[in-house]
ZAMARBA-927814 format. One record per residue (C-alpha): residue in three letters; x, y, z negated; residue number from 1. Coordinates in Angstrom, 1 decimal, decimal comma, padded with zeros to 4 digits. Layout:
! residues N
[node ALA [X Y Z] NUM],
...
//
This chain:
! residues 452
[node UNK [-025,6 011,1 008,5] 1],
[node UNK [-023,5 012,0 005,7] 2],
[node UNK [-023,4 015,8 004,8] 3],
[node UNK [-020,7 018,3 005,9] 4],
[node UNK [-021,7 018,4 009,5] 5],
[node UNK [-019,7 019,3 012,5] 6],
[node UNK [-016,4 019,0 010,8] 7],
[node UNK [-017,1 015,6 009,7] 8],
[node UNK [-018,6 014,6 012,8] 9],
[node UNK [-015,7 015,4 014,8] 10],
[node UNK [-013,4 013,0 012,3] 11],
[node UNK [-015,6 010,4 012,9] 12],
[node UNK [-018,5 009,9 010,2] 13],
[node UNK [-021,2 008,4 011,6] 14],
[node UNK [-024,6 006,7 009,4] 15],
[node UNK [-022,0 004,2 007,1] 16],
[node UNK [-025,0 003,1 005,2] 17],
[node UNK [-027,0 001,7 007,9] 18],
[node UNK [-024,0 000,1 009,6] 19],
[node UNK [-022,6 -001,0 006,6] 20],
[node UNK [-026,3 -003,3 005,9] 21],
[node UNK [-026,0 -004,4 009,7] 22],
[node UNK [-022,2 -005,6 010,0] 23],
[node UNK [-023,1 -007,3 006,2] 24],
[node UNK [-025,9 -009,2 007,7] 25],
[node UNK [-023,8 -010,0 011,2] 26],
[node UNK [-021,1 -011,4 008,8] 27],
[node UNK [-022,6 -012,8 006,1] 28],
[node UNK [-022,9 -012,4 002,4] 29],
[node UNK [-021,5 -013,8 -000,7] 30],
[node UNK [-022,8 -014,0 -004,1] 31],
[node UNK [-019,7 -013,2 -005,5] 32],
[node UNK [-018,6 -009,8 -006,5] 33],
[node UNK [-018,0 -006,8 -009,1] 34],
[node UNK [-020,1 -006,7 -011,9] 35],
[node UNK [-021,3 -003,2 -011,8] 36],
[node UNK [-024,0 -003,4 -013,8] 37],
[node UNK [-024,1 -006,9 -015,5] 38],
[node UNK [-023,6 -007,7 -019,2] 39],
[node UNK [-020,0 -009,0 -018,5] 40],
[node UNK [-018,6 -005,9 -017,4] 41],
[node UNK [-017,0 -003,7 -019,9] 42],
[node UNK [-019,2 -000,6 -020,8] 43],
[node UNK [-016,3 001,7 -020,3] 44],
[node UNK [-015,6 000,4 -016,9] 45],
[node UNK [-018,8 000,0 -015,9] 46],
[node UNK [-019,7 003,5 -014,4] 47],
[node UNK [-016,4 003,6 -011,9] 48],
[node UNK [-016,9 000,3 -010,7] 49],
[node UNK [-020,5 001,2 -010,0] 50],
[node UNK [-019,2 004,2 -008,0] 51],
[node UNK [-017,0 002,4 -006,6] 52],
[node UNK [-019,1 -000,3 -005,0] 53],
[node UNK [-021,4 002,4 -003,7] 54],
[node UNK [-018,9 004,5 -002,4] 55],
[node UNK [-017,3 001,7 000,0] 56],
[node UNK [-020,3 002,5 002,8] 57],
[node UNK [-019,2 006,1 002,5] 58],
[node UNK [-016,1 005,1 004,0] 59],
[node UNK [-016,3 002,5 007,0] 60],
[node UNK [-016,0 003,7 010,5] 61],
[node UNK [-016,5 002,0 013,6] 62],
[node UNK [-014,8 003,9 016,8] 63],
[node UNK [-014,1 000,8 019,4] 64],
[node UNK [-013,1 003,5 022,1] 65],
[node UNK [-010,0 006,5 021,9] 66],
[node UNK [-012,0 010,0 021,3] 67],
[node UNK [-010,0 013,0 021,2] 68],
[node UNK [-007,0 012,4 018,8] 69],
[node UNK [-008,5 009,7 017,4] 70],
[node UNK [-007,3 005,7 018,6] 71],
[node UNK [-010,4 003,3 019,0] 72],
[node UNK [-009,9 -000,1 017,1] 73],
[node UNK [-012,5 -002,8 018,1] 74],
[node UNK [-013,7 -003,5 014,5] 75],
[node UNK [-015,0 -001,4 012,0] 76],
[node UNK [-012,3 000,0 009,1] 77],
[node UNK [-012,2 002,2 006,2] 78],
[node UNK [-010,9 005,6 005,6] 79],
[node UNK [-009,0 006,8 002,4] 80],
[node UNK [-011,3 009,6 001,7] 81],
[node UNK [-014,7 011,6 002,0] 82],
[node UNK [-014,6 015,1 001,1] 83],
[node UNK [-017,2 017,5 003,0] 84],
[node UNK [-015,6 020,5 002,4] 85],
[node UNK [-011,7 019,1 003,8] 86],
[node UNK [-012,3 016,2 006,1] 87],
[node UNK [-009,0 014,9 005,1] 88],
[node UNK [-007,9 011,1 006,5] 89],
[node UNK [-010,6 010,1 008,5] 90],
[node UNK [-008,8 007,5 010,6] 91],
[node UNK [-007,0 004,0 009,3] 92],
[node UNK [-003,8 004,2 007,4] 93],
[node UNK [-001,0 001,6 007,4] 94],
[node UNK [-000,4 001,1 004,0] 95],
[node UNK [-003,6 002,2 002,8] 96],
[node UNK [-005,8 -000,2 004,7] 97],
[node UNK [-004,1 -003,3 002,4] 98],
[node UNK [-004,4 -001,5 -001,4] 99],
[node UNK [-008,1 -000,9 -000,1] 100],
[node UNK [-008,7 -004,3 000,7] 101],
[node UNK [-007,4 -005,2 -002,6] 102],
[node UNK [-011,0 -004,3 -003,8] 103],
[node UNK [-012,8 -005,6 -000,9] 104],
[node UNK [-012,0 -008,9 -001,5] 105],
[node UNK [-014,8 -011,2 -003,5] 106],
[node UNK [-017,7 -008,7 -002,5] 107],
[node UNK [-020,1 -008,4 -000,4] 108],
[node UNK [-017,6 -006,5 001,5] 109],
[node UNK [-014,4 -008,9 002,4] 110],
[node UNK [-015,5 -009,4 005,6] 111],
[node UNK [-014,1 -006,0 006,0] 112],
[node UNK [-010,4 -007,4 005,0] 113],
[node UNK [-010,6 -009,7 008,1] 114],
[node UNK [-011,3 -006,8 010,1] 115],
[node UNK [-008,6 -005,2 009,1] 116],
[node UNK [-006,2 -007,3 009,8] 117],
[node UNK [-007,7 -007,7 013,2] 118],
[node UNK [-007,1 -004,2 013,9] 119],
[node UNK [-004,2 -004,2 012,8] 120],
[node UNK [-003,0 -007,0 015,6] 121],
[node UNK [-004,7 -005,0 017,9] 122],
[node UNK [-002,1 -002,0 017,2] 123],
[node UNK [000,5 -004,4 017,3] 124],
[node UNK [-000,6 -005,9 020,9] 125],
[node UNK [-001,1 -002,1 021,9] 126],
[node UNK [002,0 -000,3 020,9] 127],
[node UNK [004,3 -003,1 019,7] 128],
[node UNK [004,1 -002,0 015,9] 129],
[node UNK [001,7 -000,4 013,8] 130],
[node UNK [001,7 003,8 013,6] 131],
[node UNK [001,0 005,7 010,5] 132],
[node UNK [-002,6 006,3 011,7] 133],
[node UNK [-004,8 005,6 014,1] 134],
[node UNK [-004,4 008,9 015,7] 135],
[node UNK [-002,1 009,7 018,6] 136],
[node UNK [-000,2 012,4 016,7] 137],
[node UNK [000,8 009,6 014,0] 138],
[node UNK [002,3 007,0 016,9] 139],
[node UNK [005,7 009,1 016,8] 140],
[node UNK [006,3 006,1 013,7] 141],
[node UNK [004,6 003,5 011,2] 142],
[node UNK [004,0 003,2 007,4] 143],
[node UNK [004,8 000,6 004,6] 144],
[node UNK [004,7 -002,8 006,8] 145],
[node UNK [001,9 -004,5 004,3] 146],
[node UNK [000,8 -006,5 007,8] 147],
[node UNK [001,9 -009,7 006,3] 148],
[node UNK [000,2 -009,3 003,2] 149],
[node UNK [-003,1 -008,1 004,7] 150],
[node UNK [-003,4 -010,8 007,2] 151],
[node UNK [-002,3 -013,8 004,3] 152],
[node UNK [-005,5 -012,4 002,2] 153],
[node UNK [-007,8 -012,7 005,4] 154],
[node UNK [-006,5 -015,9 005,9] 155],
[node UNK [-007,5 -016,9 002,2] 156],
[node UNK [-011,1 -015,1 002,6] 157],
[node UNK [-011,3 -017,1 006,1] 158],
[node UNK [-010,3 -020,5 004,1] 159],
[node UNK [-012,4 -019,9 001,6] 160],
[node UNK [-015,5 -019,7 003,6] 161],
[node UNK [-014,6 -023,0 005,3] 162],
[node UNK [-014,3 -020,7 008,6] 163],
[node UNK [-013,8 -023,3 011,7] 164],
[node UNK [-011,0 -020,8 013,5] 165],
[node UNK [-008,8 -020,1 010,5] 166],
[node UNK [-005,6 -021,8 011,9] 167],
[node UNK [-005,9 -020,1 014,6] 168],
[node UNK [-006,5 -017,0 013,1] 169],
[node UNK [-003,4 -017,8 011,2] 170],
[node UNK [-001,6 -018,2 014,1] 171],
[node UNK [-002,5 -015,0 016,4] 172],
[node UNK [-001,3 -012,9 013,0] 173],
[node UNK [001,7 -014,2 012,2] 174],
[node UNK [002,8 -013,7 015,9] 175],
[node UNK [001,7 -010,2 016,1] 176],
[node UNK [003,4 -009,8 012,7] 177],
[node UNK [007,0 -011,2 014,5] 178],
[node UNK [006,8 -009,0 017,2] 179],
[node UNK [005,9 -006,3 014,9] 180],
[node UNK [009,0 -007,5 012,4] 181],
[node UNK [011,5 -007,9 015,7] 182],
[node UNK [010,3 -004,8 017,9] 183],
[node UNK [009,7 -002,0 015,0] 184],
[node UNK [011,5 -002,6 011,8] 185],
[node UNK [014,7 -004,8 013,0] 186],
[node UNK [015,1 -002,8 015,9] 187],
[node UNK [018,7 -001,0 016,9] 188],
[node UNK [017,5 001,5 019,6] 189],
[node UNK [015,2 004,7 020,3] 190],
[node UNK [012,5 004,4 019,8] 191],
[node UNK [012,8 002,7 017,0] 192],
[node UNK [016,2 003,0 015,7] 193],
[node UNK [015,7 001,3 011,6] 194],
[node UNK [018,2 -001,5 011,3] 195],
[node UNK [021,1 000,7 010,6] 196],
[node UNK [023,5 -000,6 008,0] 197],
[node UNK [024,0 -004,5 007,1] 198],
[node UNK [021,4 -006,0 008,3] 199],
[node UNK [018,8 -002,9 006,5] 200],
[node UNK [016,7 -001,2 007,7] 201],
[node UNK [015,8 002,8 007,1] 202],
[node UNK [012,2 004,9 007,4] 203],
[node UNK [012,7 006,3 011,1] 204],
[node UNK [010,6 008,6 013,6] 205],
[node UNK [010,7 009,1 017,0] 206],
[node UNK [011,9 012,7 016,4] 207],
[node UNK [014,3 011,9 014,2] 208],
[node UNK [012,9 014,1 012,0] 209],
[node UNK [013,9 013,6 008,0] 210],
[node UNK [010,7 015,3 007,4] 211],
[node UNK [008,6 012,7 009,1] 212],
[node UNK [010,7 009,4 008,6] 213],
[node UNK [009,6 010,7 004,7] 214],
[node UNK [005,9 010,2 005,8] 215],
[node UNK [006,8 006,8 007,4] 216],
[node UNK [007,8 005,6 003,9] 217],
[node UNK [004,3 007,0 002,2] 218],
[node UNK [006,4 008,9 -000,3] 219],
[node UNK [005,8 012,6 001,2] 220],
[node UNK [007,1 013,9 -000,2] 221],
[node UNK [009,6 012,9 -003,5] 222],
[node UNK [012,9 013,6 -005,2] 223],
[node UNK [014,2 010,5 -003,2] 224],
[node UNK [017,0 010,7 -000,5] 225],
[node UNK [018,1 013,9 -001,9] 226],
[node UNK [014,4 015,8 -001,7] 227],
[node UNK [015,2 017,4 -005,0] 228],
[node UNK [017,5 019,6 -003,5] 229],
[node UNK [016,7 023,2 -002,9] 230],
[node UNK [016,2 024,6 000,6] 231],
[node UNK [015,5 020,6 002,2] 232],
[node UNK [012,1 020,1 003,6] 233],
[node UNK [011,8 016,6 001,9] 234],
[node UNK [015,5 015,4 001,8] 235],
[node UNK [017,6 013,1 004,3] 236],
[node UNK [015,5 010,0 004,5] 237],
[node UNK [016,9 008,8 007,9] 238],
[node UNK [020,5 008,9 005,9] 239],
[node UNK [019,1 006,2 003,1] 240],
[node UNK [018,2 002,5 002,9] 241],
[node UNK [015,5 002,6 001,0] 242],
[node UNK [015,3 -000,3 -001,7] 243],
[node UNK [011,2 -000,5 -001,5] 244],
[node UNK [010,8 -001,0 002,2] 245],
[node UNK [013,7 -003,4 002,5] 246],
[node UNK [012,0 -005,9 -000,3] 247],
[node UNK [008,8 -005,2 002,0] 248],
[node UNK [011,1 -006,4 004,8] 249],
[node UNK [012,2 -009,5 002,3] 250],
[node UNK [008,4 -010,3 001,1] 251],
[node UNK [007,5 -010,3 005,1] 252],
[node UNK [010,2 -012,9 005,9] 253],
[node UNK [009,1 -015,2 003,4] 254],
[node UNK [005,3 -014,9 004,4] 255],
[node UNK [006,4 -015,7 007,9] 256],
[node UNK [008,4 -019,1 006,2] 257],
[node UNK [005,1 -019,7 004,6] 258],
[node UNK [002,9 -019,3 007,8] 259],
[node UNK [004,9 -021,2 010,3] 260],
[node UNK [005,1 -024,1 007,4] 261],
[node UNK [001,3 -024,4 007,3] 262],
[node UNK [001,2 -024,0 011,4] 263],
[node UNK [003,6 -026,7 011,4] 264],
[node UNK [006,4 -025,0 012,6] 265],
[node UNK [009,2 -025,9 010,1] 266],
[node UNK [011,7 -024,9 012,8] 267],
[node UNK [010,4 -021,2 013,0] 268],
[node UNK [009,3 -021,3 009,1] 269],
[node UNK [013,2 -022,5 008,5] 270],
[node UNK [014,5 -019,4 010,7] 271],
[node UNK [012,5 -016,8 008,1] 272],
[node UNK [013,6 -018,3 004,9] 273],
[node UNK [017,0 -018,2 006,3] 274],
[node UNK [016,4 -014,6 007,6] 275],
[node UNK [015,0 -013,4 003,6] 276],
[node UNK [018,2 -015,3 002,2] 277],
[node UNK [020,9 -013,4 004,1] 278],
[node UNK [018,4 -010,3 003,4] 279],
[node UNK [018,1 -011,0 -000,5] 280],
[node UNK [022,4 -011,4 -000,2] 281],
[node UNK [022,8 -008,2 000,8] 282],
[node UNK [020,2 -006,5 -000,9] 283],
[node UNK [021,9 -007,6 -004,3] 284],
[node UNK [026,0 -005,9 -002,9] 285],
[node UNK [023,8 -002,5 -001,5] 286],
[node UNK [021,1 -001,7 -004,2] 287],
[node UNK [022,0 -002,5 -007,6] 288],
[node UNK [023,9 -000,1 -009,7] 289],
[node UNK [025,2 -002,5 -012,3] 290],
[node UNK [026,5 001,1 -014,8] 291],
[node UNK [022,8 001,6 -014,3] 292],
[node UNK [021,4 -001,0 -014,5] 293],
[node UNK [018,7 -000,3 -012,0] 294],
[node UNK [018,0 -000,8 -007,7] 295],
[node UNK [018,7 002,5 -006,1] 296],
[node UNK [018,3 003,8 -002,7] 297],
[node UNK [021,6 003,2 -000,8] 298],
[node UNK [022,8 006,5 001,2] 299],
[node UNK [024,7 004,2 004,7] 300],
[node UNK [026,4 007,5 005,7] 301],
[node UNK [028,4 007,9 002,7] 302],
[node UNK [028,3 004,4 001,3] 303],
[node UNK [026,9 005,5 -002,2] 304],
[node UNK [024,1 005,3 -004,1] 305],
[node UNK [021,2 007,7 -004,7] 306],
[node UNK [020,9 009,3 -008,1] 307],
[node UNK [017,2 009,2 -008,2] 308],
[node UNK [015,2 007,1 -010,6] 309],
[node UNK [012,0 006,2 -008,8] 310],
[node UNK [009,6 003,2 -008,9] 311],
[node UNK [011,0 002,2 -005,8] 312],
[node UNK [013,0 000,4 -008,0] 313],
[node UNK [011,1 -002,2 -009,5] 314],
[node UNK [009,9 -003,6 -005,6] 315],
[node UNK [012,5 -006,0 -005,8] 316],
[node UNK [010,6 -007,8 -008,8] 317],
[node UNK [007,6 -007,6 -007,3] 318],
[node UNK [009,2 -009,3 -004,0] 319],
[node UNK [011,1 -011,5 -006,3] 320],
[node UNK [014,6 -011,1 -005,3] 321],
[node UNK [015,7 -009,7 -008,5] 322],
[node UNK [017,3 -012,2 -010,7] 323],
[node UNK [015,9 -012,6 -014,1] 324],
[node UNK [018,7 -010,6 -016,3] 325],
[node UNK [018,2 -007,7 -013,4] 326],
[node UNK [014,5 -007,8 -014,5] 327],
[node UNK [015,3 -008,1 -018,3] 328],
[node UNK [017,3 -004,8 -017,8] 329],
[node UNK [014,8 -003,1 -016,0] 330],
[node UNK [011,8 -003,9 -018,4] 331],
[node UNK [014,4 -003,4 -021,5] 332],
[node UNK [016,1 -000,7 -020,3] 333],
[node UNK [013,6 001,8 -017,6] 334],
[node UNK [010,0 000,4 -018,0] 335],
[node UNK [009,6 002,6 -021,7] 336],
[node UNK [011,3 005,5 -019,7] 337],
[node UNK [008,8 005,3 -016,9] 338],
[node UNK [005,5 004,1 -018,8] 339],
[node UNK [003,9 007,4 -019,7] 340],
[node UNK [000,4 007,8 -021,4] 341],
[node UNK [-001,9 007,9 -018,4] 342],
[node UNK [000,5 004,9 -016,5] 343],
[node UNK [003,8 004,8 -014,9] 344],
[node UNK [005,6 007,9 -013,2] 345],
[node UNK [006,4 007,7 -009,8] 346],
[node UNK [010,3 009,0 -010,7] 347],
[node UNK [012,0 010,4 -013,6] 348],
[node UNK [012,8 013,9 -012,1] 349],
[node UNK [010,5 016,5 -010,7] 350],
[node UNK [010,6 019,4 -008,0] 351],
[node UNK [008,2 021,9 -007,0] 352],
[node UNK [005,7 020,4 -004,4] 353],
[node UNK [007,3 016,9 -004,2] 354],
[node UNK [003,5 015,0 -005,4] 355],
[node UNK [006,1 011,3 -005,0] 356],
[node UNK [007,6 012,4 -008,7] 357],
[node UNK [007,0 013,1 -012,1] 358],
[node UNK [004,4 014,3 -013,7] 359],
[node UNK [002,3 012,0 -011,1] 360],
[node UNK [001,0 008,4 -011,0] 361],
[node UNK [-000,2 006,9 -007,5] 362],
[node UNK [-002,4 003,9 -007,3] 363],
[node UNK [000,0 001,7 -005,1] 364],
[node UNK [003,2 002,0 -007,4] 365],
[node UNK [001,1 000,8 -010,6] 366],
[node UNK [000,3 -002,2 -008,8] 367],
[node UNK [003,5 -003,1 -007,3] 368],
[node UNK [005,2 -002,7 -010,7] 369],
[node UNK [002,9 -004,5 -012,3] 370],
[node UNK [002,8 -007,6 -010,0] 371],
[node UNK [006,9 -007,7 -010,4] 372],
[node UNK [006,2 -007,8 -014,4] 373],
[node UNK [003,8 -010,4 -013,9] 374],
[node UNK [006,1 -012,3 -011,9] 375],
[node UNK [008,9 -012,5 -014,2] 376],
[node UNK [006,9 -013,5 -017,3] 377],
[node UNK [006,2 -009,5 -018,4] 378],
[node UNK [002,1 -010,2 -018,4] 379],
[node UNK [001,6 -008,0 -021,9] 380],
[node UNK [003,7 -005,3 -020,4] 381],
[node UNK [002,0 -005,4 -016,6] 382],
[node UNK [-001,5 -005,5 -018,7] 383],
[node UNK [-000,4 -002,3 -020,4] 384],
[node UNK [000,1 -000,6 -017,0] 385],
[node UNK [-003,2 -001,8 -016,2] 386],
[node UNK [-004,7 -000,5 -019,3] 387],
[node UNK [-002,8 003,3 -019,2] 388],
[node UNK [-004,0 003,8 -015,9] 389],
[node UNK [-007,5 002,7 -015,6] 390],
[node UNK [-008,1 004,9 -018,9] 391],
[node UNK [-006,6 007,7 -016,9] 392],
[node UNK [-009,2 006,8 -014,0] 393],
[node UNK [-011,8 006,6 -016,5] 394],
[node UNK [-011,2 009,9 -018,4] 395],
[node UNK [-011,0 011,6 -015,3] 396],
[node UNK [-014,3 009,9 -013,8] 397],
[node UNK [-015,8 011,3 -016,8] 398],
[node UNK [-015,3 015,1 -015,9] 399],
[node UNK [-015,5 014,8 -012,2] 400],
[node UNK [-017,6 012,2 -011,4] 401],
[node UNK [-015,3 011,0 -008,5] 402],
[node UNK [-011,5 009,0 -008,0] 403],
[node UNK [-008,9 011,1 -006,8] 404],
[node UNK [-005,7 010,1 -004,8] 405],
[node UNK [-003,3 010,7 -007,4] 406],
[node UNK [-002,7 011,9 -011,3] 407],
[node UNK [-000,7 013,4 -013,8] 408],
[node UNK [000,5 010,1 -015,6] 409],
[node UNK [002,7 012,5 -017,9] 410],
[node UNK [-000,2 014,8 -019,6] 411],
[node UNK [-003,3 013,0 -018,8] 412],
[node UNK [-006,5 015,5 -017,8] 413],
[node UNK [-003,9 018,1 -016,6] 414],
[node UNK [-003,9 018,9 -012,6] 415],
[node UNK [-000,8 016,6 -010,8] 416],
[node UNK [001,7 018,3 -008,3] 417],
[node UNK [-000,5 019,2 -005,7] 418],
[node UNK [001,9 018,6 -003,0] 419],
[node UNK [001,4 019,5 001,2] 420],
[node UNK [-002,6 018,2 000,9] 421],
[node UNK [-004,1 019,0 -002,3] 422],
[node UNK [-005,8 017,5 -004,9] 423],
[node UNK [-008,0 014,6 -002,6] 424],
[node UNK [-010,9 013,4 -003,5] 425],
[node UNK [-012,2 009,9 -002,9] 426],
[node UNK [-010,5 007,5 -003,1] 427],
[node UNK [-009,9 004,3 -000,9] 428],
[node UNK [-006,8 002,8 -002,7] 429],
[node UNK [-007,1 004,2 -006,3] 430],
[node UNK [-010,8 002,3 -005,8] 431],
[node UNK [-008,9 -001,0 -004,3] 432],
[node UNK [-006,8 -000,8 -007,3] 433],
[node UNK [-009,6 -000,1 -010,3] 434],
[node UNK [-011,0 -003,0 -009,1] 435],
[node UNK [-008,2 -005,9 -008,9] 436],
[node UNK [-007,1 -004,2 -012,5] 437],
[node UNK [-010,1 -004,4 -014,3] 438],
[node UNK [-010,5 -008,2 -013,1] 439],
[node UNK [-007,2 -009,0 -013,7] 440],
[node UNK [-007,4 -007,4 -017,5] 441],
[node UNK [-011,3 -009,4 -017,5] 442],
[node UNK [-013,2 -006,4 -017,5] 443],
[node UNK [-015,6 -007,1 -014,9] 444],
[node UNK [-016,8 -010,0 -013,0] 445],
[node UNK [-014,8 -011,2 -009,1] 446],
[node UNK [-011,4 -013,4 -008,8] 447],
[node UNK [-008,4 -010,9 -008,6] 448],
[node UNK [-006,8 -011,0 -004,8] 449],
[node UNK [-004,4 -013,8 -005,4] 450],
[node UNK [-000,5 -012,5 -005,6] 451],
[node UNK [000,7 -014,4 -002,6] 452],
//
């Protein structure tokens, strides 16, 4: 039993190490992985990625049946974060559970990115969409829809080990993941009211709270949807379409296109490209500032565009909607502006206890902006966001000993805006991320998770 006791008991942790051996040997092994320790693996990344890889058991849970607060999945999954003294996050996030499988994949491990998907169609056939957590609390709405993406990259581990079922694996997902699309985030009625304005869709909660449609997005809290203003809570994010969720919404589409082509459905697979067109068509009219050069989040209430500069606004490249002299201005123009020693800023602006802004850097946003680079042809610039922020990682690692959830990108070593939870320690996607970054810029062993 890990350390920390009742407190951690209660959230869950049981004997990970023990498990983890037994579900590996249920599921198989590979020989592939990261190269901790081996002579390919760059000295200066080699102590992270050996924490890394033995801090993964710390972090699986297996709870096939509701207790307390807490919703039962039937296979086992990972939590963001171990921290005795503030048993923060000890249940599956949305958006978390995908970065996190980012540095499953090619281990020992991966058979843990199946499982995640898995649970994630189990949500889906449970409550019609996936909540925030997998607590009851969290249910009142959902996170970053990264369904698609997760259940593509089990499909490819599943291929890749010759599995007999993986057509039909392919084939319970991307139904779950239509349902999901249809009921959740294209829906026009309580209880969830997100298609609001052209076809796009907004963060929502059951409350219609602005406070927690901001925790929906993953961004809670930022300067975005007007959260830099004094006296707001965190802004008026059911008033916005957001420009990073509705490329999510764009990317999802097309995976759908590209499942029901290789189920041999061209009929349905037709029906999403044409759906991600007419989404693409609009997105162009609502989020790009042409004076600006840039993808802003579109206030639908007052038809005008947000003033905040955020990372948000490079998802379109990494969905790949943007046309190439949109990118060109956005690498010319912003990427300098936002590229800061220790790696990109989430936005240009700052505001006490807002931890989605400047001076921080979060794990998710470096690889999303990245991808888009890479995607357009910017591979030199996407390596130097690699670079910046595994050096921050590393130079960190070095004092503490540990991964945290976020840093200051701005003044690297110097504490980040703490925001409603503190300075977490851990941690499940910033490890996810240190490993597809050091594989992609060859500095340890392990294939990258493909981009698509």
């Amino acid at each position: 039993m890990l350390a920390g006791t009742g407190q951690l008991q209660e959230a869950g942790v049981t004997d990970h190490g023990v498990y983890a051996l037994l579900a590996e040997l249920d599921h198989g092994s590979w020989e592939t992985g990261v190269g901790t320790g081996s002579a390919s693996t760059h000295p200066e990344y080699a102590p992270v990625l050996s924490y890394i890889d033995r801090f993964w058991d710390r972090l699986i849970r297996h709870f096939p049946e509701d207790h307390g607060t807490l919703i039962g999945l039937p296979r086992p999954f990972l939590v963001p974060s171990v921290d005795p003294n503030r048993p923060l996050f000890q249940e599956l996030y949305y958006w978390d559970t995908y970065f996190i499988a980012l540095g499953l994949y090619d281990t020992p491990r991966e058979w843990l990115v199946i499982d995640a998907a898995e649970n994630c169609l189990y949500l889906v056939d449970r409550f019609g969409f996936i909540p925030n957590g997998t607590r009851y609390y969290f249910t009142s709405r959902s996170q970053p829809p990264f369904f698609t993406r997760l259940f593509r990259l089990a499909h490819h581990v599943k291929v890749r080990r010759h599995d007999p079922d993986s057509e039909e694996f392919l084939r319970r997902m991307a139904s779950a993941a239509v349902r999901e699309h249809e009921i959740c985030w294209l829906g026009e009625k309580h209880p969830h009211e997100r298609r609001k304005y052209r076809g796009l869709s907004r963060f929502h909660d059951i409350n219609y709270s602005h406070f927690l449609a901001s925790c929906e997005s993953g961004w809670d809290h930022s300067t975005r949807c007007d959260g830099d203003r004094p006296g707001t809570e965190a802004g008026r994010w059911l008033d916005f379409l957001p420009v990073c969720l509705n490329s999510i919404l764009y990317c999802r589409e097309l995976d759908l296109e590209w499942a029901f082509d290789r189920l041999g459905d061209p009929t349905r697979a037709r029906y999403w490209e044409a759906m991600a067109a007419e989404r693409a068509a609009v997105m162009h009219e609502v989020f790009w500032d042409p004076a600006r050069e840039f993808f802003l989040d579109f206030d639908w209430r007052c038809e005008q565009h947000s003033g905040c500069l955020s990372l948000a606004g490079f998802y379109p490249l990494w969905a790949g909607w943007a046309t190439p002299a949109q990118a060109e201005a956005l690498v010319t123009r912003w990427l300098p502006q936002f590229l800061k020693p220790g790696g990109l800023v989430t936005s240009l602006d700052s505001f006490p206890g807002r931890q989605w802004a400047s001076p921080n850097g979060w794990a998710p946003l470096q690889w999303m902006v990245a991808g888009g680079l890479d995607r357009y042809g910017y591979r030199a610039e996407a390596d130097e966001v690699r670079r910046r922020w595994c050096e921050t990682c590393i130079r960190d690692f070095a004092t503490r000993g540990t991964l945290l959830e976020k840093y200051n990108v701005v003044d690297p070593g110097s504490k980040p805006e703490c925001g409603y939870y503190g300075l977490v320690e851990g941690f499940g996607w910033t490890n996810g991320v240190f490993v597809d970054f050091a594989r992609r810029l060859g500095m340890t062993t392990g294939e990258a998770a493909p981009a698509d």
